[in-house]
mmCIF entry with sequence, helices, sheets and N, C-alpha, C, O atoms, coordinates in Angstrom:
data_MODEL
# 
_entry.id   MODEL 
# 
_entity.id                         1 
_entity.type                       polymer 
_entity.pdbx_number_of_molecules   1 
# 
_entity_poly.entity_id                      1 
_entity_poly.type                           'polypeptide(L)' 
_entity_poly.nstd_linkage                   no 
_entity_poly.nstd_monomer                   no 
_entity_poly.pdbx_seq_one_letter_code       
;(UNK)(UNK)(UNK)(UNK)(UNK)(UNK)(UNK)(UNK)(UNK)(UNK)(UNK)(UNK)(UNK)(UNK)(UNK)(UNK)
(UNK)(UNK)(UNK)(UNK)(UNK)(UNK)(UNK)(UNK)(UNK)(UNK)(UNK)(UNK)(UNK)(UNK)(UNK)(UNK)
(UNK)(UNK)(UNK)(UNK)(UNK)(UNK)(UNK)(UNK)(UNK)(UNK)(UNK)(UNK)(UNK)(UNK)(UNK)(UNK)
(UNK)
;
_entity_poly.pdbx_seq_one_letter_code_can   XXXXXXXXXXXXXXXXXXXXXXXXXXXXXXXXXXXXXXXXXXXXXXXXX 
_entity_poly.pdbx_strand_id                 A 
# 
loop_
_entity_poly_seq.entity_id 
_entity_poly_seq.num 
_entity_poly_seq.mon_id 
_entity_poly_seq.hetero 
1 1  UNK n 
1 2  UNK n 
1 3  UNK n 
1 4  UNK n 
1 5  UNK n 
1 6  UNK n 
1 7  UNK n 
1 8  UNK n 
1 9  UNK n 
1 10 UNK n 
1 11 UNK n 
1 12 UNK n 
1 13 UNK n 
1 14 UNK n 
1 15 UNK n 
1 16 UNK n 
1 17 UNK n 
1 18 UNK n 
1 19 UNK n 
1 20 UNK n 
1 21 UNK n 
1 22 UNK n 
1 23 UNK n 
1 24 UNK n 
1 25 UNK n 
1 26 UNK n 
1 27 UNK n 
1 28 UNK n 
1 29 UNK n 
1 30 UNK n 
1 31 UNK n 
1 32 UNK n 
1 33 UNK n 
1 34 UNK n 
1 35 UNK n 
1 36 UNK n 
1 37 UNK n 
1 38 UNK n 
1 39 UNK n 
1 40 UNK n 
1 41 UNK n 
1 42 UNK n 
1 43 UNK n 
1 44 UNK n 
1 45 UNK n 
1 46 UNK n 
1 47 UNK n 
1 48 UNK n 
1 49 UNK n 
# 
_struct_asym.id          A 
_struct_asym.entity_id   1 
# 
loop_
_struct_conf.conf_type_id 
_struct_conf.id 
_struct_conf.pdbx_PDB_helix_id 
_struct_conf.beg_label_comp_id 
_struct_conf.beg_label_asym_id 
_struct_conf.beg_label_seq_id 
_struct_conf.pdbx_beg_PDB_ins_code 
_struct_conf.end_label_comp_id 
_struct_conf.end_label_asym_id 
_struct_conf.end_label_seq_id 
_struct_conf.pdbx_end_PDB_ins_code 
_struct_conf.beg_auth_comp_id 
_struct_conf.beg_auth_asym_id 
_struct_conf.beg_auth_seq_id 
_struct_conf.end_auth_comp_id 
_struct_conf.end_auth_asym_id 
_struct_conf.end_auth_seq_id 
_struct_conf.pdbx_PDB_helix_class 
_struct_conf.details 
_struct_conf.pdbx_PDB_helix_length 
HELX_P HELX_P1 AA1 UNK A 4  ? UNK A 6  ? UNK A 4  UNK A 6  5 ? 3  
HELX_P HELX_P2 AA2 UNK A 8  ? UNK A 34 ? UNK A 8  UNK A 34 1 ? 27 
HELX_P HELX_P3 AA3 UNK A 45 ? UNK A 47 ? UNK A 45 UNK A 47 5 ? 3  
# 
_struct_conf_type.id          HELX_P 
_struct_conf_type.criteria    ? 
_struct_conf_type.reference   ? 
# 
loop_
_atom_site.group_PDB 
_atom_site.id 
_atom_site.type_symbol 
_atom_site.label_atom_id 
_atom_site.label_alt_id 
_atom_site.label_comp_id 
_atom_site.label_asym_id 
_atom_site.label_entity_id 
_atom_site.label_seq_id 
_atom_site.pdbx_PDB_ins_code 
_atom_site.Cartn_x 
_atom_site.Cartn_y 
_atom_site.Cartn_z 
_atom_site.occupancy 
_atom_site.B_iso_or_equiv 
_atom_site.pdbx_formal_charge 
_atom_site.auth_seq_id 
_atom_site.auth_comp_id 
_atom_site.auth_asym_id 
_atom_site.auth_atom_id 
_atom_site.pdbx_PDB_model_num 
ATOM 1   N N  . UNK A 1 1  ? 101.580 110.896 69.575  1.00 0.00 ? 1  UNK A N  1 
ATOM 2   C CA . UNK A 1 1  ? 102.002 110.202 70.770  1.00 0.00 ? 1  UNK A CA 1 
ATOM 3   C C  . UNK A 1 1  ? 103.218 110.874 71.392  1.00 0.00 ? 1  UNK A C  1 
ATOM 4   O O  . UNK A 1 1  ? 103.230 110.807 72.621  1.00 0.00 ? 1  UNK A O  1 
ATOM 5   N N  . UNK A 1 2  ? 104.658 111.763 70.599  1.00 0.00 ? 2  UNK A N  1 
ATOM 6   C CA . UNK A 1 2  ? 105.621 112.033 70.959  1.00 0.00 ? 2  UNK A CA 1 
ATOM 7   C C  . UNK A 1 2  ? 105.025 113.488 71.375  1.00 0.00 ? 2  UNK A C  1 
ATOM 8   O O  . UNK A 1 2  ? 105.903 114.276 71.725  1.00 0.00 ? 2  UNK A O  1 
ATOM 9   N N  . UNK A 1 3  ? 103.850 113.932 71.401  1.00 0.00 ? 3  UNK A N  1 
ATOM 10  C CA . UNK A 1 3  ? 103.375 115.274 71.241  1.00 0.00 ? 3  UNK A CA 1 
ATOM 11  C C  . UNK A 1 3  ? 102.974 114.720 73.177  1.00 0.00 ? 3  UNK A C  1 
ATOM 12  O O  . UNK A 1 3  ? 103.700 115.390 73.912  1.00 0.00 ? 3  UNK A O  1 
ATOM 13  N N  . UNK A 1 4  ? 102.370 114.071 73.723  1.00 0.00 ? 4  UNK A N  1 
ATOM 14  C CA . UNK A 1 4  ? 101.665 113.341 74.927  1.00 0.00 ? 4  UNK A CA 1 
ATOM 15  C C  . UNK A 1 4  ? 102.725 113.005 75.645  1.00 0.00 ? 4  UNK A C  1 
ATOM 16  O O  . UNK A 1 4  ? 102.532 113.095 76.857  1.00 0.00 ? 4  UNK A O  1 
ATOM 17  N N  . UNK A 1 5  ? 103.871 112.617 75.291  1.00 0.00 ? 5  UNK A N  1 
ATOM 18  C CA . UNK A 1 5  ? 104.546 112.047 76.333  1.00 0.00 ? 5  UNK A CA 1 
ATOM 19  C C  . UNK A 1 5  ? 106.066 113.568 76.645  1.00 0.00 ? 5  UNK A C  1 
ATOM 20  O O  . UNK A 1 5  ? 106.884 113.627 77.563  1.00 0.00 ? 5  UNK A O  1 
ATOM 21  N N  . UNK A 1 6  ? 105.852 114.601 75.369  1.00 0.00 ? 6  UNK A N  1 
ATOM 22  C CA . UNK A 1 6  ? 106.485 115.702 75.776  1.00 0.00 ? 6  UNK A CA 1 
ATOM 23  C C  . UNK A 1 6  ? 106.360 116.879 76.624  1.00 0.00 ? 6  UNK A C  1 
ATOM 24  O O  . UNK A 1 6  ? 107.000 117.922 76.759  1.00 0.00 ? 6  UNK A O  1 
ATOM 25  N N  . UNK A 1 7  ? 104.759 116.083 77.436  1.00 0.00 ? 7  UNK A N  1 
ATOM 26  C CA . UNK A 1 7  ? 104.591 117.478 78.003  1.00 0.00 ? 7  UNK A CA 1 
ATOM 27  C C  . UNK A 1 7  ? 104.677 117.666 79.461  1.00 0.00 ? 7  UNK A C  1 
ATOM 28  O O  . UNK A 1 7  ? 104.013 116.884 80.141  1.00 0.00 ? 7  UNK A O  1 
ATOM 29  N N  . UNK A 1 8  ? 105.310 118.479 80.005  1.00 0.00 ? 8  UNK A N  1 
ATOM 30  C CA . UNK A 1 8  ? 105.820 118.425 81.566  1.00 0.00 ? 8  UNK A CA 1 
ATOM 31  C C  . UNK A 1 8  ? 105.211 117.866 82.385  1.00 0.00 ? 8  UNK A C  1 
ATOM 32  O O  . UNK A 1 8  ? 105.821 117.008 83.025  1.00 0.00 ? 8  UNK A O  1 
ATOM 33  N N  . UNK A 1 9  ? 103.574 118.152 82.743  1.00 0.00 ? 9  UNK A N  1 
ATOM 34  C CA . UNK A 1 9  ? 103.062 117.215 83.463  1.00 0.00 ? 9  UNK A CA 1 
ATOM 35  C C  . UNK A 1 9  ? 103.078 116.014 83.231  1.00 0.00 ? 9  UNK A C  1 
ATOM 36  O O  . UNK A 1 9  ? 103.207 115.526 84.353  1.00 0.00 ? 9  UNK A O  1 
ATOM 37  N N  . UNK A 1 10 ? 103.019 114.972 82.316  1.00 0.00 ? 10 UNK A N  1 
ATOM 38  C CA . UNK A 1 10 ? 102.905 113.486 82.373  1.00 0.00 ? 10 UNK A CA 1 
ATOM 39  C C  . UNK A 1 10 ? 104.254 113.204 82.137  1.00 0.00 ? 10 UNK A C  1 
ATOM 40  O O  . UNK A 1 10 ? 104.508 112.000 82.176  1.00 0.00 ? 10 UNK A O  1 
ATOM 41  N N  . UNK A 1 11 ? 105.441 114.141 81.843  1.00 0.00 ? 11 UNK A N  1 
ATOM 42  C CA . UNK A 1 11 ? 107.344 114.055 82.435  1.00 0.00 ? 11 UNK A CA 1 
ATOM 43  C C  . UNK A 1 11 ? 106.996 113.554 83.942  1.00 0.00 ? 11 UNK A C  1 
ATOM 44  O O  . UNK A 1 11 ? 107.482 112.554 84.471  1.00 0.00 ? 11 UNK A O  1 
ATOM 45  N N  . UNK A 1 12 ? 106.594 113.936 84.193  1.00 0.00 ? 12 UNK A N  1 
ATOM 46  C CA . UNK A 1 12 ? 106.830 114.648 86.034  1.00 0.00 ? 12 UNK A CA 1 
ATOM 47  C C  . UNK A 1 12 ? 106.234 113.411 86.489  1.00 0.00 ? 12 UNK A C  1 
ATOM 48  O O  . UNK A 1 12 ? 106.920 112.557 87.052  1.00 0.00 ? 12 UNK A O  1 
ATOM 49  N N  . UNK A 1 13 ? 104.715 113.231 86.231  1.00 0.00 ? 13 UNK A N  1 
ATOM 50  C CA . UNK A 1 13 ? 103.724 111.762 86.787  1.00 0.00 ? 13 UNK A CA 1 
ATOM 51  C C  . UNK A 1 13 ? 104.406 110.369 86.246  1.00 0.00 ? 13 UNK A C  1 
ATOM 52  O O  . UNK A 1 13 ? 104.365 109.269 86.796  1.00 0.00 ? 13 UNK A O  1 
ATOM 53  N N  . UNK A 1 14 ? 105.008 110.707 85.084  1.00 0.00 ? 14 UNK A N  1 
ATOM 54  C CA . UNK A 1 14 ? 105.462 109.265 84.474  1.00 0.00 ? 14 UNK A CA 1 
ATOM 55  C C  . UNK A 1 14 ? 106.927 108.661 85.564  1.00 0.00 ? 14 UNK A C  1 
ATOM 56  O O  . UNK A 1 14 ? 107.163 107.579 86.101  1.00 0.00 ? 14 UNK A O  1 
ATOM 57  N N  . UNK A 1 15 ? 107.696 110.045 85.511  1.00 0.00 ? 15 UNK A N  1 
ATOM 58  C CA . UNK A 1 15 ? 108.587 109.465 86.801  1.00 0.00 ? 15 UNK A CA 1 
ATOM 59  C C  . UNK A 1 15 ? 108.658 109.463 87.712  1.00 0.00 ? 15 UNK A C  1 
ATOM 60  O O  . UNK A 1 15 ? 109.457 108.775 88.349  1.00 0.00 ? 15 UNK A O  1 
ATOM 61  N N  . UNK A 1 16 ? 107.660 110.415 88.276  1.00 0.00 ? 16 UNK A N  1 
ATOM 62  C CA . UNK A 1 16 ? 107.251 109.584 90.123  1.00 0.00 ? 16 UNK A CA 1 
ATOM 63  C C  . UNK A 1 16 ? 106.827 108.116 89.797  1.00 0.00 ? 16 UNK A C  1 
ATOM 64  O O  . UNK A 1 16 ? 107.491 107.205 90.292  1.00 0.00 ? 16 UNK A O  1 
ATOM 65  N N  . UNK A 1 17 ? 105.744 107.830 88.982  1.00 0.00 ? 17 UNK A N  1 
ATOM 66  C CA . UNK A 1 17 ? 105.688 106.521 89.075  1.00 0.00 ? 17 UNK A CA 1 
ATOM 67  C C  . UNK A 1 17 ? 106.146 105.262 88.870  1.00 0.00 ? 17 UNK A C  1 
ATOM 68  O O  . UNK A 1 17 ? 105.915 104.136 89.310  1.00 0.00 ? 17 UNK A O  1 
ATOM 69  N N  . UNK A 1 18 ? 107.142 105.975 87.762  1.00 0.00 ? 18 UNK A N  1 
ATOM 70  C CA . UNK A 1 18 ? 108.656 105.071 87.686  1.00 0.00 ? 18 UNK A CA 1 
ATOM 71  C C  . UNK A 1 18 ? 109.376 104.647 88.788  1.00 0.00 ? 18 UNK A C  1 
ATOM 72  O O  . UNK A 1 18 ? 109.805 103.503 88.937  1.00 0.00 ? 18 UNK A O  1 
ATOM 73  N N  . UNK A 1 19 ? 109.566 105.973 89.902  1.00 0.00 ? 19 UNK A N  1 
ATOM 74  C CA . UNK A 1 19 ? 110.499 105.528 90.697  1.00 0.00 ? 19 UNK A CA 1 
ATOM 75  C C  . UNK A 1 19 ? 109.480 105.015 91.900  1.00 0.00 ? 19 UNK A C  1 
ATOM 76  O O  . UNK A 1 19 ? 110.079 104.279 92.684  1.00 0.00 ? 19 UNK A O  1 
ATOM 77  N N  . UNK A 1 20 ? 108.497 105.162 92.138  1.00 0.00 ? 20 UNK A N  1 
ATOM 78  C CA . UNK A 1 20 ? 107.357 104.813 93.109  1.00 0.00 ? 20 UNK A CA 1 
ATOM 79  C C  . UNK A 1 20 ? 107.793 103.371 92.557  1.00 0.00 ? 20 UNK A C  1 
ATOM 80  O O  . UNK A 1 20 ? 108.941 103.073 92.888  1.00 0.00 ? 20 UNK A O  1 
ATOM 81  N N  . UNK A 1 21 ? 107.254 102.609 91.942  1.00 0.00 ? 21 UNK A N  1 
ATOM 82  C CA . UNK A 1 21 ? 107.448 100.813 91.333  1.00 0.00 ? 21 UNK A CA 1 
ATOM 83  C C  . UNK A 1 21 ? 108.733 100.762 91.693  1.00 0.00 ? 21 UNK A C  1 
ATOM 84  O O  . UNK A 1 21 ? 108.954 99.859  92.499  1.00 0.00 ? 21 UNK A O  1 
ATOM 85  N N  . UNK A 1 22 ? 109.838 101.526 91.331  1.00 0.00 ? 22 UNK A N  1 
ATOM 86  C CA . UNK A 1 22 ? 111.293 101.486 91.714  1.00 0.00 ? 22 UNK A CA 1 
ATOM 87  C C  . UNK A 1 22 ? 111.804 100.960 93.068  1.00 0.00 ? 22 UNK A C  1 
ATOM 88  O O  . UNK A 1 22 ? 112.686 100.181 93.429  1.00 0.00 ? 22 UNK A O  1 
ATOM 89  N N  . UNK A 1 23 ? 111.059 101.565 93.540  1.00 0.00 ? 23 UNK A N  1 
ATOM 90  C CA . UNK A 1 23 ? 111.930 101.617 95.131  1.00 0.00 ? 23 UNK A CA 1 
ATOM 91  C C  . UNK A 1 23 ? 110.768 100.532 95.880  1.00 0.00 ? 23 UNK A C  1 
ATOM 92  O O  . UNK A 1 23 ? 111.214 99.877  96.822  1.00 0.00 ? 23 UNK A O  1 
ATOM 93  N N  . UNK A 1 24 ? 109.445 100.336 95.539  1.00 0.00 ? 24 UNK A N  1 
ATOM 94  C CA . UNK A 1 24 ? 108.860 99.580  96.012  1.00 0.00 ? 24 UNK A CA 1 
ATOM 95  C C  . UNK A 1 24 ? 108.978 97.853  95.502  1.00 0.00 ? 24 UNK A C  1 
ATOM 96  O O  . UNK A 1 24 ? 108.323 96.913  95.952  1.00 0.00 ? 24 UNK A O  1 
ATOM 97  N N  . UNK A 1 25 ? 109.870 97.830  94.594  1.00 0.00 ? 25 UNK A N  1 
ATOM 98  C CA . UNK A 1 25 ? 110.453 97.005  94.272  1.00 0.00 ? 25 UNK A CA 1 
ATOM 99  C C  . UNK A 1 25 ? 111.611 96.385  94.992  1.00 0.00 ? 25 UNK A C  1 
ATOM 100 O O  . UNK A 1 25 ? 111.951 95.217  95.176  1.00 0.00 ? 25 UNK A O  1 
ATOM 101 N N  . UNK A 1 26 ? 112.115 97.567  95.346  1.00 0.00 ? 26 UNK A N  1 
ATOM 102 C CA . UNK A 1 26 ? 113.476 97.429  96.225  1.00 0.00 ? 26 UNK A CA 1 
ATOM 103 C C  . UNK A 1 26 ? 113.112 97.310  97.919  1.00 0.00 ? 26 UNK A C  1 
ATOM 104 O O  . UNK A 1 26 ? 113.757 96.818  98.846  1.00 0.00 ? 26 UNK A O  1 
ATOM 105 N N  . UNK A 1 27 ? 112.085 97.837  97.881  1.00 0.00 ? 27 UNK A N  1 
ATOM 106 C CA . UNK A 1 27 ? 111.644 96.774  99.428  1.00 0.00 ? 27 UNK A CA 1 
ATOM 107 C C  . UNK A 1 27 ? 111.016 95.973  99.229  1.00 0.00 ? 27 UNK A C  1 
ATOM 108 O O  . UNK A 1 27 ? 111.809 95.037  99.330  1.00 0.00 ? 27 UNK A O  1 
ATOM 109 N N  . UNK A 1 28 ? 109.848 95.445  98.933  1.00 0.00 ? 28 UNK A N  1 
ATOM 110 C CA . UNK A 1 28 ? 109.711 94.377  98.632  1.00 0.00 ? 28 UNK A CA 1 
ATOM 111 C C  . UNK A 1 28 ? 111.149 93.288  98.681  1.00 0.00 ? 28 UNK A C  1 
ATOM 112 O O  . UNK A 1 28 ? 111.082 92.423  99.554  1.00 0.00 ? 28 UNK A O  1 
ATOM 113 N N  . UNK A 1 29 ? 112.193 93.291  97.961  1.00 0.00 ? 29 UNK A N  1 
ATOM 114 C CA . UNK A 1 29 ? 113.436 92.637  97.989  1.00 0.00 ? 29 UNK A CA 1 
ATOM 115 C C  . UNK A 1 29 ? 113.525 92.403  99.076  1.00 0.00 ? 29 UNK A C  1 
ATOM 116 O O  . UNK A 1 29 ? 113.185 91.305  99.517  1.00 0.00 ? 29 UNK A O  1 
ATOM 117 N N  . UNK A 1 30 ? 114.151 93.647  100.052 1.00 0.00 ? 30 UNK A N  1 
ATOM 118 C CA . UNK A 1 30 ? 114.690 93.634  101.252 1.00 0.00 ? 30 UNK A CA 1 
ATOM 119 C C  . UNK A 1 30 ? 113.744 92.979  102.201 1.00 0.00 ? 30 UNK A C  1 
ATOM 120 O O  . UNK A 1 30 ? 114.173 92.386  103.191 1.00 0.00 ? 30 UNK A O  1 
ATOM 121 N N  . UNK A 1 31 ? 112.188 93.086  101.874 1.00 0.00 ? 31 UNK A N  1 
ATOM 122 C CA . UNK A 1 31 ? 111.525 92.461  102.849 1.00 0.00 ? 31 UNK A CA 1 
ATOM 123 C C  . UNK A 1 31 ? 111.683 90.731  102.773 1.00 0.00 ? 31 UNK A C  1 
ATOM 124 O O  . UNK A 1 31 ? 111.989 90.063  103.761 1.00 0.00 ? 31 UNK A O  1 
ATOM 125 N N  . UNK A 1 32 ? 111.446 90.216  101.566 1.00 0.00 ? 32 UNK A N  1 
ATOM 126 C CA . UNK A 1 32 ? 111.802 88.908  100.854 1.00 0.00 ? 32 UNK A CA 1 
ATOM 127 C C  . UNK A 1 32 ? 113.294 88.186  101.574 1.00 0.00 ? 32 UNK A C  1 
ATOM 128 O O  . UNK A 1 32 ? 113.400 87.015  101.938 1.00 0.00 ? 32 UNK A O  1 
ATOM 129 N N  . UNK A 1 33 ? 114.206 89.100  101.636 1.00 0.00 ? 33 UNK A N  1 
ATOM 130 C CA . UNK A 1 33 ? 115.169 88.745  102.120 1.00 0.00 ? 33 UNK A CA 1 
ATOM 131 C C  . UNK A 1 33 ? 115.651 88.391  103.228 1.00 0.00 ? 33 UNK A C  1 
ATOM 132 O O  . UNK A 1 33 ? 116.461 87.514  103.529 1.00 0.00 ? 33 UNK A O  1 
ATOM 133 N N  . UNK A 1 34 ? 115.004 89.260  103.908 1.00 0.00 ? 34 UNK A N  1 
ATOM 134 C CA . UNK A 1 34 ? 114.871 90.092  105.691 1.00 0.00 ? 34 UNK A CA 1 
ATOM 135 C C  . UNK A 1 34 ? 114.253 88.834  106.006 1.00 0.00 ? 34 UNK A C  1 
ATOM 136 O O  . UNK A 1 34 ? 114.490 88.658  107.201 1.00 0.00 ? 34 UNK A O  1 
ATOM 137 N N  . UNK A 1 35 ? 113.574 87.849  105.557 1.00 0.00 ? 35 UNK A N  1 
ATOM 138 C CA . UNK A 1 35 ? 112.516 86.555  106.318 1.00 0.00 ? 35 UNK A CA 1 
ATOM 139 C C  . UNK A 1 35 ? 113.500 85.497  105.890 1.00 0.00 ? 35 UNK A C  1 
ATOM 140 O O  . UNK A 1 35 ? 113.001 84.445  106.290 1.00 0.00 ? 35 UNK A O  1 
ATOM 141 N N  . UNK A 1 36 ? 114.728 85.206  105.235 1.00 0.00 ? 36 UNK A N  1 
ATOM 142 C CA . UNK A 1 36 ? 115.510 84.267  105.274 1.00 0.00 ? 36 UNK A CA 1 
ATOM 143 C C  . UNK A 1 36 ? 115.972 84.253  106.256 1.00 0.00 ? 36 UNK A C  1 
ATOM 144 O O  . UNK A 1 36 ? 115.905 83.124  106.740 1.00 0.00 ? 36 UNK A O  1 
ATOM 145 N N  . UNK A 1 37 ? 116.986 85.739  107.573 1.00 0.00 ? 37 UNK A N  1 
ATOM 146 C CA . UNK A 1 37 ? 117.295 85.213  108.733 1.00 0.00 ? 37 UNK A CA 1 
ATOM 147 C C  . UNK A 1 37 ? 116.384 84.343  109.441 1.00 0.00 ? 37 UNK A C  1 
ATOM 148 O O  . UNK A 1 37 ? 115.258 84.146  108.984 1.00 0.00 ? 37 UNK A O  1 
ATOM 149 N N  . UNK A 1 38 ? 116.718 83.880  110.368 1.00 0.00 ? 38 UNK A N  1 
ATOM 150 C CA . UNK A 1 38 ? 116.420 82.971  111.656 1.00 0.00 ? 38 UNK A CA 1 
ATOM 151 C C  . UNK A 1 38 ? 116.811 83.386  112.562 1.00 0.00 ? 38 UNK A C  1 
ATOM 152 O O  . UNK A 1 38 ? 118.014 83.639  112.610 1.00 0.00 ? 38 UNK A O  1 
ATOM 153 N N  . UNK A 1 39 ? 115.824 83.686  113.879 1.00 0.00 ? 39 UNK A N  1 
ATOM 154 C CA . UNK A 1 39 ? 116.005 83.906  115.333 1.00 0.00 ? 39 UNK A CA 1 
ATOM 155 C C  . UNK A 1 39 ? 117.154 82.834  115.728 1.00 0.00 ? 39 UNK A C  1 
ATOM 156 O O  . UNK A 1 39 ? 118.059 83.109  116.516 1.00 0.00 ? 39 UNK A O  1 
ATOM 157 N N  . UNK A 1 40 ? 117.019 81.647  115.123 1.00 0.00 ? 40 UNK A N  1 
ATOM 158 C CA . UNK A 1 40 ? 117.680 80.484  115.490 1.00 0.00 ? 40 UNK A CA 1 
ATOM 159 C C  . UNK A 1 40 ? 119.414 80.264  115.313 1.00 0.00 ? 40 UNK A C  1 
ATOM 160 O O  . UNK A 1 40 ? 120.304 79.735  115.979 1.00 0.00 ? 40 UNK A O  1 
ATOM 161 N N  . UNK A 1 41 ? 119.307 81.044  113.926 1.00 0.00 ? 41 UNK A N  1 
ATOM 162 C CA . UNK A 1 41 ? 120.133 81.200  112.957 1.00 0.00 ? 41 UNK A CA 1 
ATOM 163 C C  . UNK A 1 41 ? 121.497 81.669  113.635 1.00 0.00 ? 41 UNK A C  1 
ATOM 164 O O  . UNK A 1 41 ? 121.301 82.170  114.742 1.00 0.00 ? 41 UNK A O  1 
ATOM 165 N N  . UNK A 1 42 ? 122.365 81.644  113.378 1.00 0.00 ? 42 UNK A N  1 
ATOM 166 C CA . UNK A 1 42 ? 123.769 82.253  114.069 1.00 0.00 ? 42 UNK A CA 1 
ATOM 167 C C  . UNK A 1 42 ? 124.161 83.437  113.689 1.00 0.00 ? 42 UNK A C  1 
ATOM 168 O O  . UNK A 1 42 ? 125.106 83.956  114.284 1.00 0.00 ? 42 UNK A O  1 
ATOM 169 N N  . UNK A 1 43 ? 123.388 84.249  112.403 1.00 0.00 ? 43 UNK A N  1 
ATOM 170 C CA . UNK A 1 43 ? 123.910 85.567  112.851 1.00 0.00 ? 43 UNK A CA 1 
ATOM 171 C C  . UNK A 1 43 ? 123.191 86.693  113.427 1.00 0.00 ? 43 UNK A C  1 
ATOM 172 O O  . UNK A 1 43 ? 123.367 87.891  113.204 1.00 0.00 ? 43 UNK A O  1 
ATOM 173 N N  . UNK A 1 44 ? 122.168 86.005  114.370 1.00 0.00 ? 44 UNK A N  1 
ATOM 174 C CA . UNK A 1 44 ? 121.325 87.243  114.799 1.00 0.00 ? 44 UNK A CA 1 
ATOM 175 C C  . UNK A 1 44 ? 122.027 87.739  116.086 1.00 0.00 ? 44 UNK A C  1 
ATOM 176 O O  . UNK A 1 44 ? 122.099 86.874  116.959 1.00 0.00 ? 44 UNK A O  1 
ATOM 177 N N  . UNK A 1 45 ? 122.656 89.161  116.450 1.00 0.00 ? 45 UNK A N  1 
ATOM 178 C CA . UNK A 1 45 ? 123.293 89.508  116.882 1.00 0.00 ? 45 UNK A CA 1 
ATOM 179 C C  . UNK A 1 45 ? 122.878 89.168  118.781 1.00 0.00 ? 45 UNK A C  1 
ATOM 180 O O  . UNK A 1 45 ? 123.777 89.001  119.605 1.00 0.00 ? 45 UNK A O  1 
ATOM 181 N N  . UNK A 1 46 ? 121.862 89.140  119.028 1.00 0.00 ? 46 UNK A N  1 
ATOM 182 C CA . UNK A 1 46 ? 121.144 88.989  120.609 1.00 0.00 ? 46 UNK A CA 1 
ATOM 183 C C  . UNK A 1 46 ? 121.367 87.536  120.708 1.00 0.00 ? 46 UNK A C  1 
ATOM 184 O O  . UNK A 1 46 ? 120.909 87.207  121.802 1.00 0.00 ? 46 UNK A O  1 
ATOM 185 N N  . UNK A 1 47 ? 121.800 86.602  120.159 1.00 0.00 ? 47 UNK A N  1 
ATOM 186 C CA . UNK A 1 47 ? 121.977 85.121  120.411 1.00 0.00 ? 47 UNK A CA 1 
ATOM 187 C C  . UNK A 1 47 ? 122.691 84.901  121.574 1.00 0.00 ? 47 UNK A C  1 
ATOM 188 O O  . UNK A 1 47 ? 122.253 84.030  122.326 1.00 0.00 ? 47 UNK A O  1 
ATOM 189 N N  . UNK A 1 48 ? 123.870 85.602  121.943 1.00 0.00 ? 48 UNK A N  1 
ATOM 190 C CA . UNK A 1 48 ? 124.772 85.385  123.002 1.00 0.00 ? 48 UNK A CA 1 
ATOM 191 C C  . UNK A 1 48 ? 124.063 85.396  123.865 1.00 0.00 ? 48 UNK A C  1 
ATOM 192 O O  . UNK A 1 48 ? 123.914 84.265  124.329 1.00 0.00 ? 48 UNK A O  1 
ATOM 193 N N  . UNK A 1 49 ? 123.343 86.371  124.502 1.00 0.00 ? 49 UNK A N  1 
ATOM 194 C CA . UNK A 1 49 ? 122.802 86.993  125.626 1.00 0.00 ? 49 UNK A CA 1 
ATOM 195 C C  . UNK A 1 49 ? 121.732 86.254  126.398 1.00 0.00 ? 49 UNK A C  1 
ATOM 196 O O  . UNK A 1 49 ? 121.226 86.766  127.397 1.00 0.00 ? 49 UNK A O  1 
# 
């Protein structure tokens, strides 16, 4: 098994796909988050206008 996970190609695929889940994790968040403002809400910056 330590012989499979030492070899450059599945190095290389194992952490693109690490950081692929990574960062798609991290939007996901931001998107999750991003739908708590409100148009209504007081800090959406175009309210004055």
């Amino acid at each position: 098994m330590k012989q499979f996970f030492a070899r450059p190609n599945v190095q290389y695929w194992s952490k693109f796909i690490g950081k692929t889940i990574f960062y798609f994790g991290i939007l996901l968040m931001l998107i999750y988050l991003y739908h708590y403002k409100n148009i209504d809400g007081g800090s959406f910056i175009y309210n004055e206008f």
